[in-house]
PDB file of N, CA, C and O in Angstrom:
ATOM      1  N   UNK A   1      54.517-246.789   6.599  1.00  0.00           N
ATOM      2  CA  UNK A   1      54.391-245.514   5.911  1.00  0.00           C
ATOM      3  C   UNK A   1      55.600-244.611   6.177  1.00  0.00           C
ATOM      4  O   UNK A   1      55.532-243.543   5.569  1.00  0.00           O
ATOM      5  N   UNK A   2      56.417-244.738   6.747  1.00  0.00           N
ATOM      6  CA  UNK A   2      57.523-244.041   7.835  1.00  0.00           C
ATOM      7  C   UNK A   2      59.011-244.518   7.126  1.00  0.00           C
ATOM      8  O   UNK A   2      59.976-243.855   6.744  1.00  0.00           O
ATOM      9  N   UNK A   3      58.760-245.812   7.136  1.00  0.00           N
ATOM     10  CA  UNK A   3      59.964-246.293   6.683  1.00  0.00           C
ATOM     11  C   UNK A   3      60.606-247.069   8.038  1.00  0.00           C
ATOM     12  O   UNK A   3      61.301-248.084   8.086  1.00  0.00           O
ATOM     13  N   UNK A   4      60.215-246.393   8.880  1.00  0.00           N
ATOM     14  CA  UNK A   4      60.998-246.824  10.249  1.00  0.00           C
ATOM     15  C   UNK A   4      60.188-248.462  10.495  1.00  0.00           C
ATOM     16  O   UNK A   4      59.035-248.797  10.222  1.00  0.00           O
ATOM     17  N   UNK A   5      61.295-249.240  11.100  1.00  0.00           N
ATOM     18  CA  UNK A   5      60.461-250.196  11.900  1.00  0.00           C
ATOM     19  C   UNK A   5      60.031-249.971  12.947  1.00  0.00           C
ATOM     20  O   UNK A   5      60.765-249.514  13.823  1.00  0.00           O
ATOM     21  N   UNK A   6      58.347-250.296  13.228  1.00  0.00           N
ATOM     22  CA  UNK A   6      57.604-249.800  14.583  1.00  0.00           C
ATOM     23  C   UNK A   6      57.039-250.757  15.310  1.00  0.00           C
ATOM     24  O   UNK A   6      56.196-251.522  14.843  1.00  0.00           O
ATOM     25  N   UNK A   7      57.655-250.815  17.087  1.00  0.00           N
ATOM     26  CA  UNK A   7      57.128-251.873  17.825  1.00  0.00           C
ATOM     27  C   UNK A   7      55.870-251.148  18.957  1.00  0.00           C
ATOM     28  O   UNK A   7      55.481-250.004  19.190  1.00  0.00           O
ATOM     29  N   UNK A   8      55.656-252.026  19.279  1.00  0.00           N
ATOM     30  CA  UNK A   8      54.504-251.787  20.531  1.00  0.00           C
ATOM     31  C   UNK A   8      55.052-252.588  21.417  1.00  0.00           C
ATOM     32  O   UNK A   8      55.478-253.673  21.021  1.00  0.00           O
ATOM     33  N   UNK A   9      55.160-252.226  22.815  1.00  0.00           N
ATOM     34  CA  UNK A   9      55.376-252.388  24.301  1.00  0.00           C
ATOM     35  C   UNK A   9      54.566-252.346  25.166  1.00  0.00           C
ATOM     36  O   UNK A   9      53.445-251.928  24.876  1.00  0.00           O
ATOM     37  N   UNK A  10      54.842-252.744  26.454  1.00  0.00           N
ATOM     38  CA  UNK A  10      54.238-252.637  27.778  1.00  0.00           C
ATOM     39  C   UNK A  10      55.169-252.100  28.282  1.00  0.00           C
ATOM     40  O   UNK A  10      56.269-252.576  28.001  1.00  0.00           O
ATOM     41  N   UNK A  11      55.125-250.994  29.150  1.00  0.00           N
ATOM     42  CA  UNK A  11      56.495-250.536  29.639  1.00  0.00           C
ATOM     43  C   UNK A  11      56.475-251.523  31.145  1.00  0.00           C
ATOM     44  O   UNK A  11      55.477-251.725  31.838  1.00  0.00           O
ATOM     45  N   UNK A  12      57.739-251.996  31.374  1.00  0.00           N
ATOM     46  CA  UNK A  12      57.707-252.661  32.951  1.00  0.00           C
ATOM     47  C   UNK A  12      58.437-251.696  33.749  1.00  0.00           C
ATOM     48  O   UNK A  12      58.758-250.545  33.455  1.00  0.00           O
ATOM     49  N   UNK A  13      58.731-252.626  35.239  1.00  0.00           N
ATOM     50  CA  UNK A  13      59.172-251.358  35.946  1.00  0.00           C
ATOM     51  C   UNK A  13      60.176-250.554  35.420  1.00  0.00           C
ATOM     52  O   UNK A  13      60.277-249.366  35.113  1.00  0.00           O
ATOM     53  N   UNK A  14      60.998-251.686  35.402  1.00  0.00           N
ATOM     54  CA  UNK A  14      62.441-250.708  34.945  1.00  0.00           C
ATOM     55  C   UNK A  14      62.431-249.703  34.062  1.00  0.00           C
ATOM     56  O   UNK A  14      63.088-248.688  34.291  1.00  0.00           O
ATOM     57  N   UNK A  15      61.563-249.861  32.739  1.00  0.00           N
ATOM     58  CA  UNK A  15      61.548-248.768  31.852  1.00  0.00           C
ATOM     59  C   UNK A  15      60.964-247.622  31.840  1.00  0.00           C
ATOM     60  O   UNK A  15      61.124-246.680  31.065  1.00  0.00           O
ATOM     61  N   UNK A  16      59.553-247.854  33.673  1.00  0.00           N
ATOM     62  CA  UNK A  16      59.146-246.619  34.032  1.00  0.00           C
ATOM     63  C   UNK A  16      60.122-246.126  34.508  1.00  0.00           C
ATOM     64  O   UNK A  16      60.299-245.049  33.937  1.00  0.00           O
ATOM     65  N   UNK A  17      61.279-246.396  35.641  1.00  0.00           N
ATOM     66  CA  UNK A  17      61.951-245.740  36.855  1.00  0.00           C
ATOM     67  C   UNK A  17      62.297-246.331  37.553  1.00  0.00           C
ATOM     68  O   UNK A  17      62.257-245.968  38.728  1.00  0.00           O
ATOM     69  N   UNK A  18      62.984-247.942  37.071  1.00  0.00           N
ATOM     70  CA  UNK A  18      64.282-248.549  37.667  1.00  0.00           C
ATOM     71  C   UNK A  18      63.486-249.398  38.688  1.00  0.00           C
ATOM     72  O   UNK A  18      62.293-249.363  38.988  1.00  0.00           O
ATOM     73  N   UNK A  19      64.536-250.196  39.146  1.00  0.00           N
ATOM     74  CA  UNK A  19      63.963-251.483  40.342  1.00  0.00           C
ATOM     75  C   UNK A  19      63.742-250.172  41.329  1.00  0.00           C
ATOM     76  O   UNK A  19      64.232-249.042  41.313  1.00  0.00           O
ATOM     77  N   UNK A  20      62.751-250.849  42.224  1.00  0.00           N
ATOM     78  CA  UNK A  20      62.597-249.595  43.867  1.00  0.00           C
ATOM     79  C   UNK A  20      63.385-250.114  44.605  1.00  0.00           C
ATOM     80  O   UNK A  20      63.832-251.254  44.726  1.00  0.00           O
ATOM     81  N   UNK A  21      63.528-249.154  45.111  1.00  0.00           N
ATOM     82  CA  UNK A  21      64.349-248.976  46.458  1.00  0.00           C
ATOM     83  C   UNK A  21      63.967-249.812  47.834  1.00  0.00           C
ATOM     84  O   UNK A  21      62.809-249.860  48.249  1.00  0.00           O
ATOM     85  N   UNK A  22      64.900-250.360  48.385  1.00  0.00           N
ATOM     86  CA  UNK A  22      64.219-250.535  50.143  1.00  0.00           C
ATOM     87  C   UNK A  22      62.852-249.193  50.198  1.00  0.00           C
ATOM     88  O   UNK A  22      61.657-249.391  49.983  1.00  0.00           O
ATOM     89  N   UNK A  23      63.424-248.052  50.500  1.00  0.00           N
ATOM     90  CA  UNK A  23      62.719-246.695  50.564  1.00  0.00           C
ATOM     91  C   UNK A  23      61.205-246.803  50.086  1.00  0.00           C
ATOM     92  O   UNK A  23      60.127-246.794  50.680  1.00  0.00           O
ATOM     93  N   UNK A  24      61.632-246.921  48.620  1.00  0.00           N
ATOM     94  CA  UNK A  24      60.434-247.139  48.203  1.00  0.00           C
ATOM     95  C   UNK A  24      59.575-247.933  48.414  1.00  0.00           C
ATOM     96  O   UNK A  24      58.451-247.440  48.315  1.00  0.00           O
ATOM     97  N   UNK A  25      59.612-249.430  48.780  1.00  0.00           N
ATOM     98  CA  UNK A  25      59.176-250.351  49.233  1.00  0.00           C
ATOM     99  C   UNK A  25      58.488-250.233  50.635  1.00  0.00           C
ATOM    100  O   UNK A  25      57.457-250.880  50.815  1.00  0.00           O
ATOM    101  N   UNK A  26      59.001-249.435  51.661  1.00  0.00           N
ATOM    102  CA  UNK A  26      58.612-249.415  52.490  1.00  0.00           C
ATOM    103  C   UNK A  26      57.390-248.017  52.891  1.00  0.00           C
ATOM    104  O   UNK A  26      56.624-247.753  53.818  1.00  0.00           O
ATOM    105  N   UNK A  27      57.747-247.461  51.708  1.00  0.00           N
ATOM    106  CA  UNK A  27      56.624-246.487  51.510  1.00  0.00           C
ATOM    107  C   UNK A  27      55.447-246.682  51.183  1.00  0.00           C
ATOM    108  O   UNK A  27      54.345-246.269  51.544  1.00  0.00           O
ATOM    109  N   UNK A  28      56.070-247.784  50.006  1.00  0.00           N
ATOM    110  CA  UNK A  28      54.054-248.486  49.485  1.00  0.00           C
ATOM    111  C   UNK A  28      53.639-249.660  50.509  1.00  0.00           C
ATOM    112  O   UNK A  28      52.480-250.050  50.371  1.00  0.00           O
ATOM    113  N   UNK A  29      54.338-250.233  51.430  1.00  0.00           N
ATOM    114  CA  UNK A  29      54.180-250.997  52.446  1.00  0.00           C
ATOM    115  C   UNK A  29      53.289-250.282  53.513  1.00  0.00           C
ATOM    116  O   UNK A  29      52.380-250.920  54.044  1.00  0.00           O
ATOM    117  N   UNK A  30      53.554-248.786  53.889  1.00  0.00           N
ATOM    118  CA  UNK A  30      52.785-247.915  54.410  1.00  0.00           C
ATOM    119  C   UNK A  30      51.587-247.261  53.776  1.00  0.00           C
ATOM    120  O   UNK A  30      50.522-247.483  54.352  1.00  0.00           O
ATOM    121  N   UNK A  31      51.559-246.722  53.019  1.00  0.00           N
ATOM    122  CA  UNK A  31      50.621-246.459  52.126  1.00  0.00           C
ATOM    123  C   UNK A  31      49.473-247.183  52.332  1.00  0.00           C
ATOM    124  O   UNK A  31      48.373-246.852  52.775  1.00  0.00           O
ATOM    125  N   UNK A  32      50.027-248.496  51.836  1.00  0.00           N
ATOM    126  CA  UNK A  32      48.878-249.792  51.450  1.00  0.00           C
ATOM    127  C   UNK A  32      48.420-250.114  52.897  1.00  0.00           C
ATOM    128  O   UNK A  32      47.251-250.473  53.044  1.00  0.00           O
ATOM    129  N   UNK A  33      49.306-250.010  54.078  1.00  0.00           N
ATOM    130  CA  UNK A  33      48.823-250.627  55.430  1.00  0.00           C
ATOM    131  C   UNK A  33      47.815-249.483  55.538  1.00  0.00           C
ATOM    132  O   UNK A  33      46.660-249.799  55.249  1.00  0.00           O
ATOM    133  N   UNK A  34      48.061-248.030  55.952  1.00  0.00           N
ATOM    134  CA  UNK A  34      47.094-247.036  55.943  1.00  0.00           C
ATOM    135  C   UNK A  34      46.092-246.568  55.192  1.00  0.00           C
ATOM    136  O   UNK A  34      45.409-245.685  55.711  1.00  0.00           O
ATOM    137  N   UNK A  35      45.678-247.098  53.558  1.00  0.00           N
ATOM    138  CA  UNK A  35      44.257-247.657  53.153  1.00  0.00           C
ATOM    139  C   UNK A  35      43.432-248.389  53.926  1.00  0.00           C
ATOM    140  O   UNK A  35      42.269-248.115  54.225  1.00  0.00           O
ATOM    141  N   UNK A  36      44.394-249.809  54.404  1.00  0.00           N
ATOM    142  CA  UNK A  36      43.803-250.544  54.654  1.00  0.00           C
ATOM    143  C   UNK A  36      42.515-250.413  56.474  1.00  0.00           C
ATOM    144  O   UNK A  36      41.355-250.549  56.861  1.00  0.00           O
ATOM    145  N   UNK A  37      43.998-250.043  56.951  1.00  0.00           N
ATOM    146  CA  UNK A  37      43.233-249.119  58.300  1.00  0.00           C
ATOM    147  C   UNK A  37      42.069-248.322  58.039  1.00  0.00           C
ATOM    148  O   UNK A  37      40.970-248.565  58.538  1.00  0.00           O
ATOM    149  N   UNK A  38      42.375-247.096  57.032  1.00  0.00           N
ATOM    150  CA  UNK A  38      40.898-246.221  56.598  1.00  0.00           C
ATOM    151  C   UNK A  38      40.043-247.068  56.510  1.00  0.00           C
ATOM    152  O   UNK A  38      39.067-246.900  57.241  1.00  0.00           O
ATOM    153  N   UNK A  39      40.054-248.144  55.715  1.00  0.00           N
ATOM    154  CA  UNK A  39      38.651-248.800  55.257  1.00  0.00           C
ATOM    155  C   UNK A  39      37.925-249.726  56.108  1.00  0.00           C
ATOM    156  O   UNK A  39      36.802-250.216  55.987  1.00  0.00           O
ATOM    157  N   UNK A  40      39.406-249.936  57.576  1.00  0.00           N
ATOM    158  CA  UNK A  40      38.485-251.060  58.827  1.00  0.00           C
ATOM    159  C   UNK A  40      38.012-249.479  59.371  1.00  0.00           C
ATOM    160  O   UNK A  40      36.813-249.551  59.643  1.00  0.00           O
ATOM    161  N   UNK A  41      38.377-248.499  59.548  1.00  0.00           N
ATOM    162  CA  UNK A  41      37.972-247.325  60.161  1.00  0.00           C
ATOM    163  C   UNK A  41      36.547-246.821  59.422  1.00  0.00           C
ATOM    164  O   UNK A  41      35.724-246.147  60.042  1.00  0.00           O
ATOM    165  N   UNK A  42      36.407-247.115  58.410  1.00  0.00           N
ATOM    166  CA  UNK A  42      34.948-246.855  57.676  1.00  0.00           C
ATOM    167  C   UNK A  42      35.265-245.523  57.334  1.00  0.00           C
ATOM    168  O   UNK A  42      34.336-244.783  57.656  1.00  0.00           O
ATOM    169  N   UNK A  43      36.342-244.837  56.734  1.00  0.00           N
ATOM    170  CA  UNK A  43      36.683-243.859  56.210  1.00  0.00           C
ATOM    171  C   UNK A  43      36.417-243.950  55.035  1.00  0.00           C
ATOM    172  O   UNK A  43      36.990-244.932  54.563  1.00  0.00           O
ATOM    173  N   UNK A  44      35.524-243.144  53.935  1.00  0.00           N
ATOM    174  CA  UNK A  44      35.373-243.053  52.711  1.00  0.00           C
ATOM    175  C   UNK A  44      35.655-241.756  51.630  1.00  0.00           C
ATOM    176  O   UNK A  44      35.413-240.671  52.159  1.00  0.00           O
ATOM    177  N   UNK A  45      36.046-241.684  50.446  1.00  0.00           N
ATOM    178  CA  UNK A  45      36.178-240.651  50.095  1.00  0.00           C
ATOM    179  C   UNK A  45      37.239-239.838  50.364  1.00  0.00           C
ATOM    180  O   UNK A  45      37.173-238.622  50.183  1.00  0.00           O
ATOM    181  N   UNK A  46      38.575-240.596  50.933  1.00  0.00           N
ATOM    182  CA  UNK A  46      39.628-240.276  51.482  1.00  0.00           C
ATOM    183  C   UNK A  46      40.993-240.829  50.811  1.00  0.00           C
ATOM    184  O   UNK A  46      40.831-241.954  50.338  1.00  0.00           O
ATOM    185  N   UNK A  47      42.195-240.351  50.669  1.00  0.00           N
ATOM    186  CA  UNK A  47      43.289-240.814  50.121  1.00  0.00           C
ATOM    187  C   UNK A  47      44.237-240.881  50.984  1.00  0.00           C
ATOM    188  O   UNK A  47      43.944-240.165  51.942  1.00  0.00           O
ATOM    189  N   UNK A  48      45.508-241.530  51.155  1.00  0.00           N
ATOM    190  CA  UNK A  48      46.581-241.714  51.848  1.00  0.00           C
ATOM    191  C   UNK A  48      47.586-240.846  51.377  1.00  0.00           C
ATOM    192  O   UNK A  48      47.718-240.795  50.154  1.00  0.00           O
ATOM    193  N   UNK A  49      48.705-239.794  52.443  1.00  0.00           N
ATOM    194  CA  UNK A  49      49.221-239.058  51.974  1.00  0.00           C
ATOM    195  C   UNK A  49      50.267-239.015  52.796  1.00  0.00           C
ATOM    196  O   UNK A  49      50.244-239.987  53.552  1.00  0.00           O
ATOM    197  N   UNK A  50      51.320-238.196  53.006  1.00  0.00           N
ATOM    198  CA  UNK A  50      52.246-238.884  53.776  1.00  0.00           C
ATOM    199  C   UNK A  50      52.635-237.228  53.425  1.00  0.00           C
ATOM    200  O   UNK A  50      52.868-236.615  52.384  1.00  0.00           O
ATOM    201  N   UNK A  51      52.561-236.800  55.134  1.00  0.00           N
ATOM    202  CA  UNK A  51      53.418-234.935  55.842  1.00  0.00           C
ATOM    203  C   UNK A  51      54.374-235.294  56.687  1.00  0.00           C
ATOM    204  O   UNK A  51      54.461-236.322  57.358  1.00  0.00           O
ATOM    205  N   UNK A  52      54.999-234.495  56.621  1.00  0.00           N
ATOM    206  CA  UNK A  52      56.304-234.807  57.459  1.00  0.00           C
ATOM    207  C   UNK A  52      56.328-236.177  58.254  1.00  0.00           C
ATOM    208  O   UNK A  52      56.093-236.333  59.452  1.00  0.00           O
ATOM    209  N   UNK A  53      56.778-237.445  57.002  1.00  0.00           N
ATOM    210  CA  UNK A  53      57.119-238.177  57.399  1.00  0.00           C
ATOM    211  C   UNK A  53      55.707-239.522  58.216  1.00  0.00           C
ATOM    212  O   UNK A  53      55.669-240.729  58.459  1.00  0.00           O
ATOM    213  N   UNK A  54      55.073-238.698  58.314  1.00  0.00           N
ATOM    214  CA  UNK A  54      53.691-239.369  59.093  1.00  0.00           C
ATOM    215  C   UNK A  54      52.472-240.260  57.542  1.00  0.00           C
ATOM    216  O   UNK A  54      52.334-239.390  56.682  1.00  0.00           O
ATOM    217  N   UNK A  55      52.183-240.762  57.380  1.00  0.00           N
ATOM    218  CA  UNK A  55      50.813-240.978  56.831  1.00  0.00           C
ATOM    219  C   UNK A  55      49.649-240.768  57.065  1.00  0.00           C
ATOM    220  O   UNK A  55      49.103-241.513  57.879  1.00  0.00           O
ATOM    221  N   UNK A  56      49.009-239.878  56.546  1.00  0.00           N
ATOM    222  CA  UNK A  56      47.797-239.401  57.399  1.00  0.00           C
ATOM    223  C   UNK A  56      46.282-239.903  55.980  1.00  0.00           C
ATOM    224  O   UNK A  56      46.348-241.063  55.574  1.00  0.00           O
ATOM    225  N   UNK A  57      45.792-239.527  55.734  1.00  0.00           N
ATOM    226  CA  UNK A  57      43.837-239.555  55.376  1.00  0.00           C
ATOM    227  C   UNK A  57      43.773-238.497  54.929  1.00  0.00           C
ATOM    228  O   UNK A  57      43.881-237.656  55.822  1.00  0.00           O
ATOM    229  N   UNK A  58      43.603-237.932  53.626  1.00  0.00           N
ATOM    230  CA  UNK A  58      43.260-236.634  53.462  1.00  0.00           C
ATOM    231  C   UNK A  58      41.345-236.811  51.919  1.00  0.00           C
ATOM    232  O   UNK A  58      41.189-237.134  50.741  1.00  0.00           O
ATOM    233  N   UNK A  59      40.616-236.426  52.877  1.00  0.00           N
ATOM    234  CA  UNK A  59      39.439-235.827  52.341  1.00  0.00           C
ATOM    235  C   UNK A  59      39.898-235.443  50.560  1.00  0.00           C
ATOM    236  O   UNK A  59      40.543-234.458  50.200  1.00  0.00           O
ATOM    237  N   UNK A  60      39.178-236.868  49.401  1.00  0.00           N
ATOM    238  CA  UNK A  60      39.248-236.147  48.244  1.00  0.00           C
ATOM    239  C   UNK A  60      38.687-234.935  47.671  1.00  0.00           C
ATOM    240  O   UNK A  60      39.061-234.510  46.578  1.00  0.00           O
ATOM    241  N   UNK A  61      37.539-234.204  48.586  1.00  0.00           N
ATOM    242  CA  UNK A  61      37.652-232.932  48.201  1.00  0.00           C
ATOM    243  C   UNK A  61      38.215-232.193  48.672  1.00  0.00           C
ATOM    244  O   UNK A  61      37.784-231.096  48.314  1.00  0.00           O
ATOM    245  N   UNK A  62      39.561-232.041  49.794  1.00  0.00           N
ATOM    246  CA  UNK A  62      40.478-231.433  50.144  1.00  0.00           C
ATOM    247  C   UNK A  62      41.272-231.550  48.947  1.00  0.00           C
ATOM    248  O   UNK A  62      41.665-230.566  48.319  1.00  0.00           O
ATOM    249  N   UNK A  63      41.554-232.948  48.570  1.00  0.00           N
ATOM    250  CA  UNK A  63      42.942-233.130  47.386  1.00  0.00           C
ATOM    251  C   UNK A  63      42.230-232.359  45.910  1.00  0.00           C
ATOM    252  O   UNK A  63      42.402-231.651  44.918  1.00  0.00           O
ATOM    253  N   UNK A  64      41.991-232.572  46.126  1.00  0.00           N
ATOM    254  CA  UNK A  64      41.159-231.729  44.465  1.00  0.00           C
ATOM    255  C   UNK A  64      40.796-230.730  44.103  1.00  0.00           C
ATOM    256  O   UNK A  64      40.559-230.348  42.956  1.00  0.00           O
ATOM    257  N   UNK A  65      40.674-229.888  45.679  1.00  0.00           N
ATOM    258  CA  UNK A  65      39.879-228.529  45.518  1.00  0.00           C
ATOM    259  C   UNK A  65      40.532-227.616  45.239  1.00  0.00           C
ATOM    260  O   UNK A  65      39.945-226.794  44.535  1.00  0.00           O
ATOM    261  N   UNK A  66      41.922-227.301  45.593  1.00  0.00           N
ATOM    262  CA  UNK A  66      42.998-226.566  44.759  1.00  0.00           C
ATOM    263  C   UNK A  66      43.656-226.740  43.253  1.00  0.00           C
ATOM    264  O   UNK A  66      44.585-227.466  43.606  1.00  0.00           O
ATOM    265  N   UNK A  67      43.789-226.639  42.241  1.00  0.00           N
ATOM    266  CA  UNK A  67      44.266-226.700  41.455  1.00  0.00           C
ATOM    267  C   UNK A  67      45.863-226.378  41.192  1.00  0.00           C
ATOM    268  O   UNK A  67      46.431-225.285  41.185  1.00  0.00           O
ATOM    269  N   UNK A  68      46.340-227.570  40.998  1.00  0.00           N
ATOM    270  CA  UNK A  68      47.924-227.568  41.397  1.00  0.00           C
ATOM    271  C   UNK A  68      48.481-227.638  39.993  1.00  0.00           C
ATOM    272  O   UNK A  68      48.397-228.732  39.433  1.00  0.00           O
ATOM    273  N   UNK A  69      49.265-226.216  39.074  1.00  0.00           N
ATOM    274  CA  UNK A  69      49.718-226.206  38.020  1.00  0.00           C
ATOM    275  C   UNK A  69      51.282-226.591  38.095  1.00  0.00           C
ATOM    276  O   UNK A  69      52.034-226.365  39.043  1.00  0.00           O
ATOM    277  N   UNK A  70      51.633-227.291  36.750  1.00  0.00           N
ATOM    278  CA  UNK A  70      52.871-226.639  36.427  1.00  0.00           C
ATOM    279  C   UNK A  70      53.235-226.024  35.648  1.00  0.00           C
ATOM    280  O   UNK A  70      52.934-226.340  34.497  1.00  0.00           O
ATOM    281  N   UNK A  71      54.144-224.727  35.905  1.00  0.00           N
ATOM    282  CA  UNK A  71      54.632-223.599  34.955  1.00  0.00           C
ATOM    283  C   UNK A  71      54.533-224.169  33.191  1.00  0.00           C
ATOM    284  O   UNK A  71      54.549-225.399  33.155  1.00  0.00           O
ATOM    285  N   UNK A  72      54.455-223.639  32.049  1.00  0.00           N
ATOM    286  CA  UNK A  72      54.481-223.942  31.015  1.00  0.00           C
ATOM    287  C   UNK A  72      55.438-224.044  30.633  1.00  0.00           C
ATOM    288  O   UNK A  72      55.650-224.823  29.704  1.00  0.00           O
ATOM    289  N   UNK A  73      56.900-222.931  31.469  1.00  0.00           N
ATOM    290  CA  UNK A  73      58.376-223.390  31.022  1.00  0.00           C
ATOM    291  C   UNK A  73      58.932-223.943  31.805  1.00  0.00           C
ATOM    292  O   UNK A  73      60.162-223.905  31.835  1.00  0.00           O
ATOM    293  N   UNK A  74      58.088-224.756  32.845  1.00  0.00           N
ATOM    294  CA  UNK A  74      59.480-225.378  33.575  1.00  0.00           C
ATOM    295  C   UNK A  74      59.706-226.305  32.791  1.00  0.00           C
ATOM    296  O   UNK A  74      59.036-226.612  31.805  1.00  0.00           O
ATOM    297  N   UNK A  75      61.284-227.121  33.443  1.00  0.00           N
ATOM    298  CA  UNK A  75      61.854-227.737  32.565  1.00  0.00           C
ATOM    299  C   UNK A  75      61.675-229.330  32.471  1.00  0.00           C
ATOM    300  O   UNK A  75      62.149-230.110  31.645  1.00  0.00           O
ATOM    301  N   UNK A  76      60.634-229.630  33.855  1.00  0.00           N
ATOM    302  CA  UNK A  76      59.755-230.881  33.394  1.00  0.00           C
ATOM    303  C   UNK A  76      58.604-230.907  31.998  1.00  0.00           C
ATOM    304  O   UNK A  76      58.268-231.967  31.470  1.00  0.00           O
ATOM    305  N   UNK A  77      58.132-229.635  31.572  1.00  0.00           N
ATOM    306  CA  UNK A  77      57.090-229.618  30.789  1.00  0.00           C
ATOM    307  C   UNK A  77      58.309-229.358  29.123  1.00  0.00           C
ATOM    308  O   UNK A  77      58.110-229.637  27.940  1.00  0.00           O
ATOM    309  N   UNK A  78      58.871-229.059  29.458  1.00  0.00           N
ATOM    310  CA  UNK A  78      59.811-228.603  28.467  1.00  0.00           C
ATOM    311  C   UNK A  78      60.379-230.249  28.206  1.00  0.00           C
ATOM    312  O   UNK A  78      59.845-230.948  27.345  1.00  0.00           O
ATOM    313  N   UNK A  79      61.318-230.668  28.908  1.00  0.00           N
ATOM    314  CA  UNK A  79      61.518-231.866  28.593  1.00  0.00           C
ATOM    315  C   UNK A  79      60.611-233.396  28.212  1.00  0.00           C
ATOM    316  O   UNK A  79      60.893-234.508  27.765  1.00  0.00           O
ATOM    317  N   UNK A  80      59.749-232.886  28.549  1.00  0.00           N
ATOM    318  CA  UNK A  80      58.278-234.020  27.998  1.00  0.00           C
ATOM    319  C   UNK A  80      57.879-233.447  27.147  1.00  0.00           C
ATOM    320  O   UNK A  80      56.846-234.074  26.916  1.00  0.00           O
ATOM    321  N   UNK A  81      57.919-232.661  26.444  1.00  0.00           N
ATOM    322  CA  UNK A  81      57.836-232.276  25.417  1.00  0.00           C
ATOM    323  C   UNK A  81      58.645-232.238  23.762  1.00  0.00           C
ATOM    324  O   UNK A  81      58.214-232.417  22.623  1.00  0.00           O
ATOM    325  N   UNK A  82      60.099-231.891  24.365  1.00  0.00           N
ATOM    326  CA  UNK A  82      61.272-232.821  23.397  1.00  0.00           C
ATOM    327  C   UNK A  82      61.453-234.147  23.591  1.00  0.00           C
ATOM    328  O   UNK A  82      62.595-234.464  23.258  1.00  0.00           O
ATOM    329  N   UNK A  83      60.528-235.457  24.165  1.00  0.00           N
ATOM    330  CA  UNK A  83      60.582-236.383  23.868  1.00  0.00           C
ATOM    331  C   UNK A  83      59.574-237.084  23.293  1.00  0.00           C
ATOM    332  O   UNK A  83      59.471-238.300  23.132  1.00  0.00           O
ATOM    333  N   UNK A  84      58.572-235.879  22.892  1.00  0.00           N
ATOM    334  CA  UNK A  84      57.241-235.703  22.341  1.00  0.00           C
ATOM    335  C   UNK A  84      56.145-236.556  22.590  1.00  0.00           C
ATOM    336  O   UNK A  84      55.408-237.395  22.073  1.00  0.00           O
ATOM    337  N   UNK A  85      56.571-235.485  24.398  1.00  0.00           N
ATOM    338  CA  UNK A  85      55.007-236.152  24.832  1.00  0.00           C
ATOM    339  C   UNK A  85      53.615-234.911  24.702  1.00  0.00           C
ATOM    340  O   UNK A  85      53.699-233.690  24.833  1.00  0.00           O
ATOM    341  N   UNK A  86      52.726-235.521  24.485  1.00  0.00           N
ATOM    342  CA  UNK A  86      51.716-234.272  24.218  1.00  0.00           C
ATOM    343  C   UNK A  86      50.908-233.804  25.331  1.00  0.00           C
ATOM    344  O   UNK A  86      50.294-234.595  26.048  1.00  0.00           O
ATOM    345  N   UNK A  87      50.894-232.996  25.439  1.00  0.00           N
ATOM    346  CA  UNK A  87      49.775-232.379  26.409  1.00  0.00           C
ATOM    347  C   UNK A  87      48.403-231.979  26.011  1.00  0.00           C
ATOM    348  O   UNK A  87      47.648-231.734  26.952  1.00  0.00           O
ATOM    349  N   UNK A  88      47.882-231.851  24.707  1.00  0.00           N
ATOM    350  CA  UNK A  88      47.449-232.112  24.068  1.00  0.00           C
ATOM    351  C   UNK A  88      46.703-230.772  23.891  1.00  0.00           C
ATOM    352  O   UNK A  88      45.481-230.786  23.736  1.00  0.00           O
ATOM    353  N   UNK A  89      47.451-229.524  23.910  1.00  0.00           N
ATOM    354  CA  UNK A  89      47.436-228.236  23.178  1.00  0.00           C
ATOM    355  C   UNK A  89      47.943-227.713  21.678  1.00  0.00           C
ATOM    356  O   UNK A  89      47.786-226.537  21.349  1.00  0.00           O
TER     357      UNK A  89
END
């Protein structure tokens, strides 16, 4: 209807945000080890989060109970937007 030719994808890594890093790697290496601990610990209802550098357990109604905006002009919402992504306002 467009005229344009139109494909469909899976996006892979690279086209989310490039091969990872050592860095990165060793972050989800932590991450994933400190789930795993919570759940021999019988911790439930809890997420993995990482403060200065440490990984700690944080209570999902701690993570949720604030409401964490972003500005309407910053220039992440601005730029997802000229590549027309919707927010759906």
């Amino acid at each position: 209807m467009t005229s344009y030719e139109i494909r469909s994808l899976v996006l892979g890594h690279l086209q989310r945000g490039g091969q990872p890093t050592p860095t990165d790697r060793i972050l989800a290496t932590r991450f994933g080890s400190a789930a795993v601990r919570a759940i021999e610990n019988g911790e439930t209802n809890v997420m993995v989060a990482i403060q200065a550098n440490r990984i700690i357990t944080v209570p999902l109604s701690e993570a949720v109970a604030n409401r964490k905006q972003v500005p309407l002009d910053s220039d992440v919402i601005l730029s997802a937007r000229e590549i027309g992504i919707s927010f759906g306002d």
